[in-house]
N, C-alpha and C positions, 0 to 999 in steps of 0.2 A: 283587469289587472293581469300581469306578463305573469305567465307560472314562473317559479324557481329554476333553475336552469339543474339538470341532471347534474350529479357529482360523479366524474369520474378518477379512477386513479392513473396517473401515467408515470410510467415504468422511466428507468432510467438506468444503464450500466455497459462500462466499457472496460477491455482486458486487454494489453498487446504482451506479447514474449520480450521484445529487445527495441532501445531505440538508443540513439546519440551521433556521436559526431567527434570525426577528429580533425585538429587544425594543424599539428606538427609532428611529424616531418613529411605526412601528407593530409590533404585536406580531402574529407569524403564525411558525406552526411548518410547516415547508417538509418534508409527507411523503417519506419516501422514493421516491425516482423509480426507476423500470427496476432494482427488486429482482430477483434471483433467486439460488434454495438448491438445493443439492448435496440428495438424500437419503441415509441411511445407508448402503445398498447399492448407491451409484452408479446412473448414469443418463444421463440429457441435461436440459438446459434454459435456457429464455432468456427474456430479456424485451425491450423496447423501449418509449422514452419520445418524442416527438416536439412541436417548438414549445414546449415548457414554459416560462414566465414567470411571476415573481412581482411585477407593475408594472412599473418600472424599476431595481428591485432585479438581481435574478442572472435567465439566460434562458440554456437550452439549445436550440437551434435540434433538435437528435437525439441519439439515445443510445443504446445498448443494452449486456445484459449477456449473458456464456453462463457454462454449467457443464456439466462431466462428468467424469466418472468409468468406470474399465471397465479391466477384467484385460488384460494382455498378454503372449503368451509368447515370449520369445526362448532360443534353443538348452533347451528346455525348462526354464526358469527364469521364474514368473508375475510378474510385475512389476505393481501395482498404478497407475496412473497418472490424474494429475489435471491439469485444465485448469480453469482459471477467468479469462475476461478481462473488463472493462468498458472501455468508449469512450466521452469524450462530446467534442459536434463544435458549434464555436458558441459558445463558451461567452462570456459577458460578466455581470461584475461591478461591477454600480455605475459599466459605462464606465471604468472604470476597468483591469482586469485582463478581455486577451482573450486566446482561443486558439482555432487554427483547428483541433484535435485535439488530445484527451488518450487517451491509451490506456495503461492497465494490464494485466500477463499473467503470472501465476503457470503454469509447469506444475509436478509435481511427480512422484517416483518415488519406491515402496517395492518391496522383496524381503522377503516372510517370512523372520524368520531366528530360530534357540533365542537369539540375545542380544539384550539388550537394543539396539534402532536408531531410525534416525526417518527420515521421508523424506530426499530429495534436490530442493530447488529451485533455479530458475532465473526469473530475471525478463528474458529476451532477450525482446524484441517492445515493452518498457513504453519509453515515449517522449512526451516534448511535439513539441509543431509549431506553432513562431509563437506560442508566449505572447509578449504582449507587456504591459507597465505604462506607463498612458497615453499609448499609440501608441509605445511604444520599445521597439526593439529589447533583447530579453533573451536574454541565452545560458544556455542550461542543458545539461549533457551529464551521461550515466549514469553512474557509476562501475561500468562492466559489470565488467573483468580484476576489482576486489576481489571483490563478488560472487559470480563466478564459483569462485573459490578459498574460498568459504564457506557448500557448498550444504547443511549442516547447523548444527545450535545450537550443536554441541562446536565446529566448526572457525571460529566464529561467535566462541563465549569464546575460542580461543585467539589468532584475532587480535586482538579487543579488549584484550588483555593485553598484547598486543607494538606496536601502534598508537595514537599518542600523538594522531593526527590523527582517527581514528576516534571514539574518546573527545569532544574538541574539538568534534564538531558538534552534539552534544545540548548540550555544556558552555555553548556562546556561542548558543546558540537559544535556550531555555529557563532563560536566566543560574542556572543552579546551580551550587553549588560541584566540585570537580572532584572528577569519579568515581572510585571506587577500578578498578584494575585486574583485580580478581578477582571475577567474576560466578559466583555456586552455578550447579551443574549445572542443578536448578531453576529458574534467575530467568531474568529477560527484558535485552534490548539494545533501545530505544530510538535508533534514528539514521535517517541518508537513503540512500537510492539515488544519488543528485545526486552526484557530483565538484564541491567547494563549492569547490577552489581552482579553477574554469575557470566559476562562477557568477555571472553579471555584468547588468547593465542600465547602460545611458548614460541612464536616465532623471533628470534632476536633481534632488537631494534623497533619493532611494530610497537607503539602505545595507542593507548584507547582513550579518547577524548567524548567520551557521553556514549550517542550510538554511533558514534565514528570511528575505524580504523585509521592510524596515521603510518602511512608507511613510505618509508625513505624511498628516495628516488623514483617513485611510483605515484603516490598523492594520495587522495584519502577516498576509500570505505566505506558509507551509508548504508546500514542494515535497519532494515524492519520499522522504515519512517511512516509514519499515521498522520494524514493533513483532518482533521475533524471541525467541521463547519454541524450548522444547524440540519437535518434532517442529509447529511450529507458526511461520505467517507472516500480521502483517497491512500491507496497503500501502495507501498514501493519496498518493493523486500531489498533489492541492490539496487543505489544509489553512487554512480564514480566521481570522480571530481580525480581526471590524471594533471600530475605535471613532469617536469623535467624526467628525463630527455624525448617522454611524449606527451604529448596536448592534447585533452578531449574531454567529453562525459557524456555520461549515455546513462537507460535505467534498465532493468533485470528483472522483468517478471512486476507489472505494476496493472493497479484494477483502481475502478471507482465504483460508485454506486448510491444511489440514493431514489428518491420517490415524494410524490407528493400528487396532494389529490386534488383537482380542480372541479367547479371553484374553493380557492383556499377557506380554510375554519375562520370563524371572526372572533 
């Protein structure tokens, strides 16, 4: 009889500073800035971007990203644990949208275990600093307490289920019609980080549609979007979507992460 095949855990996590693209009134695809990737067996690593401008388009003054991964034991139980943050510092858009720090920060924890599990995240550390929309003051604040209470995809469905307002902010972002309440074990939750009822700007003209900025002749503002899958997180603190009279979209300090042990639990 074949023995068991060893159980290992393989790492997973990527961070870049700045990526997109514009199509009007010129066309330039805006490489990814201050990449950096997890390898399968954990590790360390990092990158950094500095001065980067594309004209007077979008211009990051600095940046950088890190990853790691690496076992830990506490009272003799291995805990697998991950780090993934990016920062970008400087940030201006079209003069339009500034901020004097963006920073995103996944850590995450897993415990081998025979059932079926998924990590445990945490986004404490992830934070704006002085964004502002054409010199105006913007308030934005985390909604860390929900979060906190939904450091996996199960606990993730079952507040979506019971949270009318959670629902709401992909509902009025992205005008679709209203989500059912019951998410497969499998599927994914589209929402924000952001506390959208303390989301604000005195800028005039700007309205706020869920975690979206709408601002006139410029397009719209995605803050602090959360894609959550099963044992799986991706975070995008800016998110653009330009229109008239320029064309483009790109993202601002965005991280993934996740983990999973092979062979899977049954």
């Amino acid at each position: 009889m074949a023995a068991n095949p060893r159980r290992a855990f393989h790492y997973h996590a990527n961070a870049h500073v700045l990526s997109g693209r514009f199509t009007r009134p010129i066309q330039h695809l805006i490489e990814v800035q201050g990449a950096s990737s997890l390898p399968s067996i954990g590790g360390h690593g990092k990158a950094r971007v500095e001065n980067f401008a594309l004209e007077h388009f979008v211009s990051v003054k600095r940046g950088y990203t890190h990853v790691s991964g690496s076992p830990q034991q506490v009272d003799g139980v291995t805990h697998y644990t991950t780090l993934v943050t990016a920062v970008a510092e400087g940030l201006n858009l079209l003069d339009v949208v500034t901020a004097d720090r963006i920073v995103a920060r996944f850590a995450s924890n897993y415990i081998l275990s025979d059932k079926p599990s998924e990590p445990h995240f945490t986004f404490i550390g992830s934070r704006f600093e002085n964004l502002q929309i054409a010199g105006c003051h913007t308030k934005i604040d985390l909604d860390v307490d929900l979060f906190e209470k939904i450091p996996t995809f199960k606990d993730a469905r079952n507040e979506f289920k019971s949270n009318r307002e959670l629902r709401k902010i992909a509902e009025d972002a992205f005008q679709i019609p209203e989500q059912p309440r019951d998410v497969p074990e499998n599927g994914a939750i589209l929402c924000s980080i952001v506390d959208v009822k303390k989301m604000d700007t005195d800028c005039p003209g700007v309205k706020r549609k869920g975690h979206c900025f709408v601002i006139p002749k410029f397009g719209r503002l995605f803050l602090g979007e959360i894609f959550m899958r099963p044992g799986h997180r991706t975070l995008t603190m800016v998110r653009f979507e330009l229109g008239s009279p320029i064309e483009g979209d790109g993202t601002v300090v965005q991280l993934d992460s996740n983990g999973q042990p092979y062979p899977p639990s049954r």
